[in-house]
MDAnalysis code that builds the backbone (N, CA, C; Angstrom):
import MDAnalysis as mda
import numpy as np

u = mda.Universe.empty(687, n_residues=229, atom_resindex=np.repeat(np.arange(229), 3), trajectory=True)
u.add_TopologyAttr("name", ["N", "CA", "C"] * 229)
u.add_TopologyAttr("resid", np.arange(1, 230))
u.add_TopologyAttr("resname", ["UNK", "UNK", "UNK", "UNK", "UNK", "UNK", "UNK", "UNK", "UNK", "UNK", "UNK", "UNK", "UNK", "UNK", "UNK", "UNK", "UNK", "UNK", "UNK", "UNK", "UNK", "UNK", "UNK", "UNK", "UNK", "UNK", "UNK", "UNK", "UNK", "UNK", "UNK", "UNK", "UNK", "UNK", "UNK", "UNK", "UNK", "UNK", "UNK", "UNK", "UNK", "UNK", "UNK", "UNK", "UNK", "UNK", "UNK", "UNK", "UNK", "UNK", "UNK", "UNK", "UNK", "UNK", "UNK", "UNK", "UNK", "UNK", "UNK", "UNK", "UNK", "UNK", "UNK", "UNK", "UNK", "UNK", "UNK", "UNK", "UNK", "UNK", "UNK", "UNK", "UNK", "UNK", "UNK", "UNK", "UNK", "UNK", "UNK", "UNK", "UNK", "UNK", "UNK", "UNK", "UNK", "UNK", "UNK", "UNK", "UNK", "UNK", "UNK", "UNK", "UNK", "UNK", "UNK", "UNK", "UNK", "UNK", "UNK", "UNK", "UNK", "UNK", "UNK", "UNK", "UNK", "UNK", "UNK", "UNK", "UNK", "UNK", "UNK", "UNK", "UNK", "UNK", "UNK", "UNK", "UNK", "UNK", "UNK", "UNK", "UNK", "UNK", "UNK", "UNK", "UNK", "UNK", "UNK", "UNK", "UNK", "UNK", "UNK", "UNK", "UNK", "UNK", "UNK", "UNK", "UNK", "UNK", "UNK", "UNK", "UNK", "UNK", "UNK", "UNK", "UNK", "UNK", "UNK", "UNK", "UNK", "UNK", "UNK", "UNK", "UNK", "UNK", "UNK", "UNK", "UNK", "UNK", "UNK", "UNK", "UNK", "UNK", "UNK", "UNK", "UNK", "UNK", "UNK", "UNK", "UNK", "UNK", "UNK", "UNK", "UNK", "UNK", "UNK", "UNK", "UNK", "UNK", "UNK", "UNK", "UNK", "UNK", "UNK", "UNK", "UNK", "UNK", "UNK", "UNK", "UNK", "UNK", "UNK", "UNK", "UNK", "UNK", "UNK", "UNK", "UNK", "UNK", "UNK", "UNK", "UNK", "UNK", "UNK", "UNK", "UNK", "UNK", "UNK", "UNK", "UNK", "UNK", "UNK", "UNK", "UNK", "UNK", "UNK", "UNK", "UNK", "UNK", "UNK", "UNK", "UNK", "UNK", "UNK", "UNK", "UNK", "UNK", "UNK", "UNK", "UNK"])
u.atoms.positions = np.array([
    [22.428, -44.415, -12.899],
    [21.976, -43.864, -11.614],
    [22.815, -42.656, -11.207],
    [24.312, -42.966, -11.703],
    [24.912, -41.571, -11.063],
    [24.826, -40.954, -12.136],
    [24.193, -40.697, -13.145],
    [24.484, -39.666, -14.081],
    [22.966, -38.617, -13.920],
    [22.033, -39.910, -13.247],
    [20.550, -39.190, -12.735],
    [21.109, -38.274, -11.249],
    [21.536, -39.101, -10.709],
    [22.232, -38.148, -9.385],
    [22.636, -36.769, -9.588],
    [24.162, -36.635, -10.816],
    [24.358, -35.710, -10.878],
    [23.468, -34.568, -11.818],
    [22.660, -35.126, -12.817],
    [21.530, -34.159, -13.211],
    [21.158, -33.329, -12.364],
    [19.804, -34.088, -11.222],
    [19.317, -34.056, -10.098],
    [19.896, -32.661, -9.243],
    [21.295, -32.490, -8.954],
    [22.200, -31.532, -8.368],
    [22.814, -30.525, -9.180],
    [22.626, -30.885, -10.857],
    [22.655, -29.615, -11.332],
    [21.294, -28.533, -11.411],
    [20.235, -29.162, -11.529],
    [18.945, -28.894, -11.498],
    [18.762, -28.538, -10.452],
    [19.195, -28.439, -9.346],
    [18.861, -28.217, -7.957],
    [19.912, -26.889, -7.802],
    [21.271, -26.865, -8.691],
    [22.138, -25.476, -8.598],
    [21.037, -24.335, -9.666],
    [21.058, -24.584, -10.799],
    [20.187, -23.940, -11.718],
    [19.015, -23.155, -10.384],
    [18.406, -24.249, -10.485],
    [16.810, -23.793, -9.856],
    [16.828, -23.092, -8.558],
    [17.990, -22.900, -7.677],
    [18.280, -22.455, -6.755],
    [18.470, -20.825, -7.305],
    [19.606, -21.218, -7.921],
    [19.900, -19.424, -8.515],
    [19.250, -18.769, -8.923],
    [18.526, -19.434, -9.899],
    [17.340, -18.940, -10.444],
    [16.284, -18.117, -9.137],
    [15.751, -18.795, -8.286],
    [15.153, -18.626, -6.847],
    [15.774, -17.536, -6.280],
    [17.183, -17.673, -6.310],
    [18.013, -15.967, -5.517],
    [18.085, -15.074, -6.308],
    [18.034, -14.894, -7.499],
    [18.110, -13.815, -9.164],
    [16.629, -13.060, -8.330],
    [15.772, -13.981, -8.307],
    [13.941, -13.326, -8.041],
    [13.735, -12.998, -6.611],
    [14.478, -13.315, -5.459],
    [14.340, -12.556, -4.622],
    [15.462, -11.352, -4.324],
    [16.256, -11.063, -4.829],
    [17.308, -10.394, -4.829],
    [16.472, -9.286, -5.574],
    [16.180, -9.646, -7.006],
    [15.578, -8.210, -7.661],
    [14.177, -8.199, -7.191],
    [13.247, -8.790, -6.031],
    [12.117, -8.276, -5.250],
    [12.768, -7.471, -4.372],
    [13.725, -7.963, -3.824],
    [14.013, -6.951, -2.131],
    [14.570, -5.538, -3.341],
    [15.663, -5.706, -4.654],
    [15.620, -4.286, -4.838],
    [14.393, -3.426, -5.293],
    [13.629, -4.433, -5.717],
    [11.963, -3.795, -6.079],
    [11.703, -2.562, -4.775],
    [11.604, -3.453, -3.370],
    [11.203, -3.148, -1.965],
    [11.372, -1.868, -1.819],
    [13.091, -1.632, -1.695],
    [14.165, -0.399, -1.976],
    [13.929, 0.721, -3.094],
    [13.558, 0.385, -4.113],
    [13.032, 1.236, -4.974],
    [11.870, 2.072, -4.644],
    [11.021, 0.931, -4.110],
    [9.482, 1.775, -3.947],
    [9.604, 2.366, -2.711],
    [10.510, 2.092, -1.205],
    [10.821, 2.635, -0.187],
    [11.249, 4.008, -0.571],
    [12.224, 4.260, -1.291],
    [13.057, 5.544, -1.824],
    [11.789, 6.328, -2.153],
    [10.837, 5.799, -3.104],
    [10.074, 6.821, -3.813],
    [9.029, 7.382, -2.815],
    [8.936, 6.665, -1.902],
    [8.023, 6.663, -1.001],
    [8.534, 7.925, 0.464],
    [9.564, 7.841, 0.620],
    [10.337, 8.883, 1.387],
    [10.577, 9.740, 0.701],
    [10.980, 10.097, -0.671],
    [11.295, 11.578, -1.299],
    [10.131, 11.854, -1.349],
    [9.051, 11.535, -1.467],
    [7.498, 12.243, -2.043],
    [7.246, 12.799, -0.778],
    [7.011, 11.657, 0.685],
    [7.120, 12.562, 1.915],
    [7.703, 13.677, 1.857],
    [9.059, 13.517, 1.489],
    [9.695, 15.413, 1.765],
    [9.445, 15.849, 0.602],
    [9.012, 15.595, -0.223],
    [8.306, 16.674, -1.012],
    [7.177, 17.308, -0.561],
    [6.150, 16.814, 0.272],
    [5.240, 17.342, 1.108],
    [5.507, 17.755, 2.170],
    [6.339, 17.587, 2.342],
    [7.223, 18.391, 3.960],
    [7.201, 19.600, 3.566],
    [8.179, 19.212, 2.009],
    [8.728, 20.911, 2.035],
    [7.263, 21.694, 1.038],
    [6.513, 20.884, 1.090],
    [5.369, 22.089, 0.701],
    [4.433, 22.338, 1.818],
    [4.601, 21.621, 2.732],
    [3.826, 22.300, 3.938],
    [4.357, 23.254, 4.538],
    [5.689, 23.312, 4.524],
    [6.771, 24.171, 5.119],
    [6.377, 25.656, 4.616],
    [6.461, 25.500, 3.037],
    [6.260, 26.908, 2.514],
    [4.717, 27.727, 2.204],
    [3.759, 26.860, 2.468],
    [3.037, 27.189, 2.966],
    [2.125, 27.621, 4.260],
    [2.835, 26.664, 5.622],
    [2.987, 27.558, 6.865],
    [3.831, 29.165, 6.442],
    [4.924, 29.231, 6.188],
    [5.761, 30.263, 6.037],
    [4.804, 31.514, 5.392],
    [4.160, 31.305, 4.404],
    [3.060, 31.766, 3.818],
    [2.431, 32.256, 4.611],
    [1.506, 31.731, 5.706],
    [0.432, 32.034, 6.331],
    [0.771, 32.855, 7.494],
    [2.199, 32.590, 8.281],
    [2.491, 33.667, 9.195],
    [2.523, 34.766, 8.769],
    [2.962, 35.000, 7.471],
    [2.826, 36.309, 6.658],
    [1.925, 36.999, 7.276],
    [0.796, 35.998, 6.291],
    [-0.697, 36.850, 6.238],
    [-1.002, 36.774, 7.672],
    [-0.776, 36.315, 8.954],
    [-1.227, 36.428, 9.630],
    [-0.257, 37.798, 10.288],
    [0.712, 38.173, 10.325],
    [1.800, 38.869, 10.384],
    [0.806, 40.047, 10.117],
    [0.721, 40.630, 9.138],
    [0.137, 41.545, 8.047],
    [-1.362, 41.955, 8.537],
    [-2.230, 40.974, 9.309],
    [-3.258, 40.996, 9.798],
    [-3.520, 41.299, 11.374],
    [-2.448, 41.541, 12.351],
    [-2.275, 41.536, 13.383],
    [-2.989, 42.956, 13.983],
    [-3.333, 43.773, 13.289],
    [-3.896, 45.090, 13.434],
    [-5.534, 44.848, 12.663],
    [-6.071, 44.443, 12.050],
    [-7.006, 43.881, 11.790],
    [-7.790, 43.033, 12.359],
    [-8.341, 43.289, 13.586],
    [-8.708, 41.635, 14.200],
    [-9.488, 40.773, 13.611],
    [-10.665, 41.728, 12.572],
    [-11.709, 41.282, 12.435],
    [-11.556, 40.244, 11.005],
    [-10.500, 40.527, 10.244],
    [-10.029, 39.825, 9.357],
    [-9.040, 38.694, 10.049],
    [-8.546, 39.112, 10.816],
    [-7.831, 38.155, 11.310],
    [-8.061, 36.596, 11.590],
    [-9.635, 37.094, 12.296],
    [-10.075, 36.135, 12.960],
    [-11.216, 35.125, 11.551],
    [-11.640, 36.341, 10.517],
    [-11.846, 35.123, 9.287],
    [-10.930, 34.681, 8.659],
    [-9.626, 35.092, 8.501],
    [-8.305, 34.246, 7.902],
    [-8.276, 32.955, 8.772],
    [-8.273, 33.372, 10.002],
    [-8.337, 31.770, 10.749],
    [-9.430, 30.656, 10.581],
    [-10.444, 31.119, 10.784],
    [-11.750, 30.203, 10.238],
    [-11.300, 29.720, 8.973],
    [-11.247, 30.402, 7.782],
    [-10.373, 29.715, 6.439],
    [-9.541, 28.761, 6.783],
    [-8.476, 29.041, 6.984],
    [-7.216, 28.182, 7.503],
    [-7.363, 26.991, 8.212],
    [-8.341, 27.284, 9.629],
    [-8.864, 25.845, 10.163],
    [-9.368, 25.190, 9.342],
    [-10.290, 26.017, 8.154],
    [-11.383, 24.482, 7.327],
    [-10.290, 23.883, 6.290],
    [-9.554, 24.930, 5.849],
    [-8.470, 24.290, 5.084],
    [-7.707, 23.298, 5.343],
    [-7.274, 23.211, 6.419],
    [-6.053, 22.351, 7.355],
    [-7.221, 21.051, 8.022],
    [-8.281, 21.121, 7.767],
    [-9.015, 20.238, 8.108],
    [-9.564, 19.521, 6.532],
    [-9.829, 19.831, 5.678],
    [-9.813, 19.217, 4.514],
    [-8.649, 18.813, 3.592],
    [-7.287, 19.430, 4.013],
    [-6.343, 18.762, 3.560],
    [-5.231, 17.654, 4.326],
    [-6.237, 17.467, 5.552],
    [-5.295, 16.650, 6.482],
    [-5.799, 15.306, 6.052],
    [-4.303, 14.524, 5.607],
    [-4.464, 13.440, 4.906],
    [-4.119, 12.378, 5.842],
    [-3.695, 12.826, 6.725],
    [-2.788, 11.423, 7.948],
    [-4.068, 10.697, 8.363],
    [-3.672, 9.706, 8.072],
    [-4.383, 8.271, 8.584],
    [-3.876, 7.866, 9.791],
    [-4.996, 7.781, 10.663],
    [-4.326, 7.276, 12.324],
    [-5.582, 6.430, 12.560],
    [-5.129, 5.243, 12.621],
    [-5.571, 3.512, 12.885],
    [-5.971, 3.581, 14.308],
    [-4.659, 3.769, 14.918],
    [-4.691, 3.923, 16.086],
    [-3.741, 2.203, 16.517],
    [-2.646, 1.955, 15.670],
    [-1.863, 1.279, 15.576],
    [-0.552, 1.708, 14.817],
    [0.494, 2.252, 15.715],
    [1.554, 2.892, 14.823],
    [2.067, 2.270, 13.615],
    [2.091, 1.317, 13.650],
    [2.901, 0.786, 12.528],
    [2.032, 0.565, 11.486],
    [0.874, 0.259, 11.819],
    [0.000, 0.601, 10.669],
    [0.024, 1.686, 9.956],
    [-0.251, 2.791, 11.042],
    [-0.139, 4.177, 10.424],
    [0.938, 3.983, 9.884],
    [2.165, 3.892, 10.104],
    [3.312, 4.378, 9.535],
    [3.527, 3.831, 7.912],
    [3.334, 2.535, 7.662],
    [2.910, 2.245, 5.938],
    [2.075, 2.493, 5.547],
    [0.816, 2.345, 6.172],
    [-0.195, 3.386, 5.200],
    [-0.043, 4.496, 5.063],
    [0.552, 5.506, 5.718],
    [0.833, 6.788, 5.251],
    [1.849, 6.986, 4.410],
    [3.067, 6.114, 4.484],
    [3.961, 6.254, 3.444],
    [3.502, 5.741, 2.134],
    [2.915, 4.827, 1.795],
    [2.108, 3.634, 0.764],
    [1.508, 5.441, 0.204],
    [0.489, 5.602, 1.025],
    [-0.317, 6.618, 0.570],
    [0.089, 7.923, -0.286],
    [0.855, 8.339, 0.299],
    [1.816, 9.632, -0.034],
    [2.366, 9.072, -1.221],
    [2.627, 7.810, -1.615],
    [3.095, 7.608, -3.304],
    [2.108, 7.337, -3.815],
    [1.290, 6.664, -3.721],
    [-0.094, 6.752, -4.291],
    [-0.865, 7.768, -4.963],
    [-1.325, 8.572, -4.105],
    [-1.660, 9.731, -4.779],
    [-0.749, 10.656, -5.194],
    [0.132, 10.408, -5.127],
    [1.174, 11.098, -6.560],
    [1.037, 10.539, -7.792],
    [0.505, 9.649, -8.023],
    [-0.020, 8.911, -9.496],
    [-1.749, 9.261, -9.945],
    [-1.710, 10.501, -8.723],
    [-3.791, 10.822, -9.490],
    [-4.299, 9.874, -8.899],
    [-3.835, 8.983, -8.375],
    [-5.105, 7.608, -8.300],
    [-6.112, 7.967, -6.721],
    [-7.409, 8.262, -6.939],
    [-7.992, 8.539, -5.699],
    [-8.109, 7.058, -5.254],
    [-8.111, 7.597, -3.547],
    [-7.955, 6.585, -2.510],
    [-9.249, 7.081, -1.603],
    [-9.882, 6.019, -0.998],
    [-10.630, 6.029, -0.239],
    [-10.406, 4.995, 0.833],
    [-10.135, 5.739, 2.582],
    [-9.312, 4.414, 3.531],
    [-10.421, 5.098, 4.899],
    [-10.683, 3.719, 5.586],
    [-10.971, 3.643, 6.370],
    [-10.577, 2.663, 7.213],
    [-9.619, 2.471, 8.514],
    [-8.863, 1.571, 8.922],
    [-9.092, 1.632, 10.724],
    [-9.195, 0.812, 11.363],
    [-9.552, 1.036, 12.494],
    [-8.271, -0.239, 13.469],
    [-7.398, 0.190, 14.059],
    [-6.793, -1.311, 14.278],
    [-6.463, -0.992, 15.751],
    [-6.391, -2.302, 16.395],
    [-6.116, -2.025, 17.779],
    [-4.588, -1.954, 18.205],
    [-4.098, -0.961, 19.632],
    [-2.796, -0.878, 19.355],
    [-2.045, -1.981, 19.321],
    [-2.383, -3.226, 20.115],
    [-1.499, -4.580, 19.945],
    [-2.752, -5.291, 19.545],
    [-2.028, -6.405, 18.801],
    [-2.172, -7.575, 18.069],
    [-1.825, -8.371, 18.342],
    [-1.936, -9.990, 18.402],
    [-1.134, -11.403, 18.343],
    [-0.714, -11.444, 17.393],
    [-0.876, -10.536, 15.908],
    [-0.161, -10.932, 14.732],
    [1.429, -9.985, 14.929],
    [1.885, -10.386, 14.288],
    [3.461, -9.679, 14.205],
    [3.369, -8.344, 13.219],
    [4.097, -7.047, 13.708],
    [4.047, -6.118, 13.398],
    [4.820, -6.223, 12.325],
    [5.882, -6.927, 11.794],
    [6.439, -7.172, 10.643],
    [5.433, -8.117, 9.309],
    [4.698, -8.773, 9.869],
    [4.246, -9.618, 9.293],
    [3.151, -8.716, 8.800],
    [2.229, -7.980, 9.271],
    [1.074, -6.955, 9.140],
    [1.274, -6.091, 8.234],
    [2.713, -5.218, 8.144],
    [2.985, -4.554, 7.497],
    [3.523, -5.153, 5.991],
    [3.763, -6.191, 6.357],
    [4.273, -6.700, 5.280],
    [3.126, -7.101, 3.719],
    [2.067, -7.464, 4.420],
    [0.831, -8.168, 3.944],
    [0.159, -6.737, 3.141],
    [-0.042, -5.764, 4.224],
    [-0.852, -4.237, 3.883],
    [0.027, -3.721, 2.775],
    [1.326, -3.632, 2.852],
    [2.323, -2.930, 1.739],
    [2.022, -3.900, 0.274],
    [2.046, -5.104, 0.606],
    [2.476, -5.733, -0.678],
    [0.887, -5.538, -1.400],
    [-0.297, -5.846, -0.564],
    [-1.565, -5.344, -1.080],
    [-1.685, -3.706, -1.735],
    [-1.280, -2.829, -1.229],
    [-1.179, -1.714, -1.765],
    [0.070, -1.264, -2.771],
    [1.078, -1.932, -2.777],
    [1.999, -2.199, -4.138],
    [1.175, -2.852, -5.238],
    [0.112, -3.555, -5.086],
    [0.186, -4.377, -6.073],
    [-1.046, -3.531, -6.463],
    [-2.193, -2.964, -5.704],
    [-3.593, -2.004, -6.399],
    [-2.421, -1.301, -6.657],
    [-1.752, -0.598, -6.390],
    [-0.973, 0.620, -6.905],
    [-0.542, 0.551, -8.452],
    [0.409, -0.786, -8.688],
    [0.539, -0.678, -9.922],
    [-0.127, -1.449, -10.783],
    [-1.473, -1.766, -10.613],
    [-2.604, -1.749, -11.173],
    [-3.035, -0.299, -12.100],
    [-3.424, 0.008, -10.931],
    [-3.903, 1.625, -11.152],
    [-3.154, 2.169, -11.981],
    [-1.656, 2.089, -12.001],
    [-1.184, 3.119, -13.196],
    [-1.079, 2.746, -14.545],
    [-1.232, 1.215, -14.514],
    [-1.355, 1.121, -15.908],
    [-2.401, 1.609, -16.823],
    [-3.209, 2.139, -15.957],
    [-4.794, 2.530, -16.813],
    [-4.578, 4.021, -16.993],
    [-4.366, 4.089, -18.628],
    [-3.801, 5.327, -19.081],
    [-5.407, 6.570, -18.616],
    [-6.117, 6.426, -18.527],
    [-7.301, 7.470, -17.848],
    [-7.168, 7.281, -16.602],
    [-6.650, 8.725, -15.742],
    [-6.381, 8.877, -14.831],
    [-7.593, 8.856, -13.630],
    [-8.924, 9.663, -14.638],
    [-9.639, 9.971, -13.808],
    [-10.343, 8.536, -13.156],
    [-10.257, 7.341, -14.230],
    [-11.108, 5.929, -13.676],
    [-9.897, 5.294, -12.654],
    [-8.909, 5.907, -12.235],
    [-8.123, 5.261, -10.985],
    [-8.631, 5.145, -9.758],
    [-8.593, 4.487, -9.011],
    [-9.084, 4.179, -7.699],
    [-8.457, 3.115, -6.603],
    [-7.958, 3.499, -5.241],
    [-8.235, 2.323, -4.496],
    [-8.912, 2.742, -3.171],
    [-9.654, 1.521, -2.558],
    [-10.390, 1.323, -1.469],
    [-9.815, 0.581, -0.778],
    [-10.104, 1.041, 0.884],
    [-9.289, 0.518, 1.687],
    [-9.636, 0.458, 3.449],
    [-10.164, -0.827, 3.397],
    [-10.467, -0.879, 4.210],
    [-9.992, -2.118, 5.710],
    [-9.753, -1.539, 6.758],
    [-9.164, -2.881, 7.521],
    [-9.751, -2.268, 9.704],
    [-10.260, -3.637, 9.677],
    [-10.700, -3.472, 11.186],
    [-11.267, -4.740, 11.877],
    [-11.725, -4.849, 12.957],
    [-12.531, -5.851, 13.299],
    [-13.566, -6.433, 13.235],
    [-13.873, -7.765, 12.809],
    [-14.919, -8.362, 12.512],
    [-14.773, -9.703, 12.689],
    [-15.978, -9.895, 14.017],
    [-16.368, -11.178, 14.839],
    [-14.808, -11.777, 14.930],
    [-14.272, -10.963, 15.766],
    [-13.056, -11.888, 16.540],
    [-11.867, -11.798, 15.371],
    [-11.615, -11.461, 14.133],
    [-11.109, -11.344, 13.338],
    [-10.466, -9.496, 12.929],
    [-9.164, -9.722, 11.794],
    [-8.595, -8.654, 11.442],
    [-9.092, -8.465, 10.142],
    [-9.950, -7.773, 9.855],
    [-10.594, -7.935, 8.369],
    [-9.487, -6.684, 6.975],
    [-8.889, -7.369, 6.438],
    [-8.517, -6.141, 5.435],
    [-9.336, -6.419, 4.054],
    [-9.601, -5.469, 3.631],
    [-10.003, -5.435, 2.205],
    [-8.834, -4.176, 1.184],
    [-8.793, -5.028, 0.211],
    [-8.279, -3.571, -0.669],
    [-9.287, -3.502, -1.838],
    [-9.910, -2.558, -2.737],
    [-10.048, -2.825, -3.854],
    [-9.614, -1.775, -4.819],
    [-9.512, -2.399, -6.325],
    [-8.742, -1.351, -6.775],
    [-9.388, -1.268, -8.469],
    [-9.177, -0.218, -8.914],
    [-9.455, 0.188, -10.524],
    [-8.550, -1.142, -11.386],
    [-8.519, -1.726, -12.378],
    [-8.301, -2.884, -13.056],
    [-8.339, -2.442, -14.687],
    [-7.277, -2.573, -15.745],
    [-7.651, -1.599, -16.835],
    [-7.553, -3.517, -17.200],
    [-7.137, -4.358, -17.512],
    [-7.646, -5.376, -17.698],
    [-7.830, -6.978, -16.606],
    [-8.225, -7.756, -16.815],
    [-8.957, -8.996, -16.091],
    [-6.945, -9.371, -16.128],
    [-6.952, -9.885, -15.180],
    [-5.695, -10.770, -14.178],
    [-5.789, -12.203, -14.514],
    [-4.857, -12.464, -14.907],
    [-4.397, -13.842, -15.732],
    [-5.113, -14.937, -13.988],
    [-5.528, -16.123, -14.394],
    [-5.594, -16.954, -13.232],
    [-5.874, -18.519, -13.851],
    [-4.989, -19.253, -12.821],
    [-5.401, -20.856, -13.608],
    [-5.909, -21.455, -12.563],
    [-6.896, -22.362, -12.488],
    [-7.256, -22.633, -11.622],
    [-7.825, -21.796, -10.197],
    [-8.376, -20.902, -11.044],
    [-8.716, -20.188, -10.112],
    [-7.976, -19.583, -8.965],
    [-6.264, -19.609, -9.479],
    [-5.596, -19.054, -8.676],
    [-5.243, -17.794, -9.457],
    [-5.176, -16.432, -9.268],
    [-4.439, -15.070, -9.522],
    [-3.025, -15.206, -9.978],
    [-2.354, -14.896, -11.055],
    [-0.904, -14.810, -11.019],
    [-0.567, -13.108, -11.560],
    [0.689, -12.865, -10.965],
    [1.102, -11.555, -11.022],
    [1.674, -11.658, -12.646],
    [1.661, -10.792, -13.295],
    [2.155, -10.905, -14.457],
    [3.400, -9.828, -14.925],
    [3.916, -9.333, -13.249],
    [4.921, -8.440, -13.371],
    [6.014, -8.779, -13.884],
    [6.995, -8.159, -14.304],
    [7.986, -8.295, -15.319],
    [8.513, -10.014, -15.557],
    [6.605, -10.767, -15.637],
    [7.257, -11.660, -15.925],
    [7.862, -12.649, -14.831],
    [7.417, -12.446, -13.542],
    [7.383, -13.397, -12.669],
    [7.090, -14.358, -11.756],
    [5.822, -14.593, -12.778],
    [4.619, -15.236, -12.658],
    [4.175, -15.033, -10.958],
    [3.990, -16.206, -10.056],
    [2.861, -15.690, -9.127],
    [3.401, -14.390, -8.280],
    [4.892, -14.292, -8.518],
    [5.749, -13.138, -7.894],
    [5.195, -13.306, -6.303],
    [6.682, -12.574, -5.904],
    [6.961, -12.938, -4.314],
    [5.806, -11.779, -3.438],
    [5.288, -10.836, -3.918],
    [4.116, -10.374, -3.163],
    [3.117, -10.930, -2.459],
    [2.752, -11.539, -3.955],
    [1.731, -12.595, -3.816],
    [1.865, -13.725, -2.827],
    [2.631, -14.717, -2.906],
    [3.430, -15.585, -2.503],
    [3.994, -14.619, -0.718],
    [3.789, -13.961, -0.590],
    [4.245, -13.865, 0.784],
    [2.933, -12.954, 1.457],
    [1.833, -12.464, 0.442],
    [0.435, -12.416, 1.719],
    [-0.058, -13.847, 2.110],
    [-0.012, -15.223, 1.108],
    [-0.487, -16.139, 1.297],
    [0.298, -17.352, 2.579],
    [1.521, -16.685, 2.048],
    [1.903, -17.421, 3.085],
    [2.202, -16.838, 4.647],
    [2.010, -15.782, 4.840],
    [2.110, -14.944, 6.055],
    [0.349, -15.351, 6.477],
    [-0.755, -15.073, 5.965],
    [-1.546, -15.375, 5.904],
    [-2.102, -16.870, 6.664],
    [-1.251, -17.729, 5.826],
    [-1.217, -18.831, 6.238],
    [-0.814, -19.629, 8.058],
    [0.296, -18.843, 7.995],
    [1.055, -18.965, 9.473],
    [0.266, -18.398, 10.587],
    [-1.262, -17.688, 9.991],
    [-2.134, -17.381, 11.003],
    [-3.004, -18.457, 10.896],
    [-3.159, -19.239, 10.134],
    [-4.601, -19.632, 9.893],
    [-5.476, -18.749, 9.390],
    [-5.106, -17.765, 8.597],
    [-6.333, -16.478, 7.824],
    [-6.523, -16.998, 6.664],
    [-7.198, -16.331, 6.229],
    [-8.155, -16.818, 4.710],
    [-7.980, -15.661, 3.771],
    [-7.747, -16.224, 2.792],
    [-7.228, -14.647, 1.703],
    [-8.476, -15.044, 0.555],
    [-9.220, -14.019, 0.168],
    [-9.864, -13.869, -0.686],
    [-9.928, -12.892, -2.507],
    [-9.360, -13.584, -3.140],
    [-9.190, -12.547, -4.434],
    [-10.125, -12.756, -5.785],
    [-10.979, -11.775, -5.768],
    [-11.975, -11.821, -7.349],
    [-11.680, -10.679, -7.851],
    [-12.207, -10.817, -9.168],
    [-11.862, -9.679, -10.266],
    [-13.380, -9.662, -11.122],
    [-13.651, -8.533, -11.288],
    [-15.302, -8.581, -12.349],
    [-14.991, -7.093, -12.735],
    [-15.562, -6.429, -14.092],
    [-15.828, -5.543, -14.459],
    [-14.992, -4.254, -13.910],
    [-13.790, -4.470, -14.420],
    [-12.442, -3.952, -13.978],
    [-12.099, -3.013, -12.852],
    [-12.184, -3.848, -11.679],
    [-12.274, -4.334, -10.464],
    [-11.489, -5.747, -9.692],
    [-10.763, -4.929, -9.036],
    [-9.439, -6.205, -8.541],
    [-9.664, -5.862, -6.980],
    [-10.416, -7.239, -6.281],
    [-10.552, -6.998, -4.932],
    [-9.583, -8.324, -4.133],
    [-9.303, -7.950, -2.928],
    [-8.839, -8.856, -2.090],
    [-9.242, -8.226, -0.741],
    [-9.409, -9.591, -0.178],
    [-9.888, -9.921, 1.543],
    [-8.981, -10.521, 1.923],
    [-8.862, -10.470, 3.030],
    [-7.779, -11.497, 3.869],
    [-8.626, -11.330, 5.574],
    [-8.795, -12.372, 5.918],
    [-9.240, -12.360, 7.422],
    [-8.221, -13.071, 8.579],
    [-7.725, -12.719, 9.105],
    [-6.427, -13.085, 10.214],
    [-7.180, -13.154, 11.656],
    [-7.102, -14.374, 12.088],
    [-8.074, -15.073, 13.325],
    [-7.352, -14.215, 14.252],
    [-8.049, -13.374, 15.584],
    [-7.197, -12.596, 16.988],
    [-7.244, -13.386, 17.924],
])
């Protein structure tokens, strides 16, 4: 009996560590993709920068010209209107990871298509929301890059209200079918089986009473999640 005891408590040291090894290298996962996610921002900073700088030029240069002037501006408005990428929910903190999420995203080619509508407060927790939307768009994300043809990349993205509910959908390009037993999904990232992404939309999910939905067909990786308001 005491030799089952002390098994029991080595198995319980093992399996513990083991447990802190995998969240220790998720949170540096977190940190990694945070970093990449803020330098790409100022990489678009500083190319908006030098392209304003640009345009006072020409507008500089045009100041005696009105009549050009005033079609450089028409240009410029349609321009600055087809390259304005900011997503506004109309929930800051939403905005604020989807736009960062985004800005690394399409630095990998992968077209995105988002439509997001959210109200400014919620009963759900602003940590908890963000948490769920990031790990969904980490995970289409590195989907998407494994599929060496850039041009079949894709994610869809959609999140708003429906009948009393927070509806998110993601869906994403799939270069192969997602391991699942029992009809459950497992992550097959470096090897850590259902991995803590996963494992923390379901259970954030859960603490609402929401319903998470995940199928895969004809390489195509979708998820739903509905969170009761």
């Amino acid at each position: 009996m005491k030799g089952r005891v002390n098994f029991m408590k080595l198995f319980d040291i093992i399996f513990g560590r083991a447990i802190d090894r995998r969240i220790v290298k998720y949170q540096n996962d977190l940190i990694i993709k945070h970093c990449k996610e803020v330098q790409n921002m100022y990489k678009d900073m500083r190319g908006w920068r030098h392209d304003y700088h640009n345009h006072i030029q020409a507008l500089l240069a045009l100041t005696e010209k009105p009549g050009q002037l005033k079609k450089y501006l028409l240009e410029l408005n349609n321009d600055l209107t087809n390259v304005d990428t900011v997503i506004k929910t109309g929930n800051i903190m939403v905005d604020a990871i989807l736009n960062s999420k985004l800005s690394l995203i399409r630095s990998y080619d992968i077209n995105v298509n988002v439509k997001a509508v959210v109200p400014a407060e919620l009963p759900v927790s602003e940590t908890d929301l963000c948490t769920i939307i990031g790990n969904l768009l980490d995970n289409a994300m590195e989907a998407c890059i494994k599929q060496e043809e850039t041009a079949e990349r894709f994610i869809r993205i959609y999140i708003g209200i429906l009948k009393k509910q927070l509806y998110i959908s993601v869906q994403n390009s799939a270069s192969k079918e997602p391991k699942r037993t029992n009809g459950i999904f497992f992550s097959t990232k470096n090897g850590n089986g259902h991995g803590f992404g996963l494992m923390r939309i379901d259970s954030i999910s859960a603490k609402y009473n929401g319903y998470v939905n995940r199928q895969s067909e004809e390489g195509i990786f979708a998820t739903e999640i509905l969170l009761p308001l």
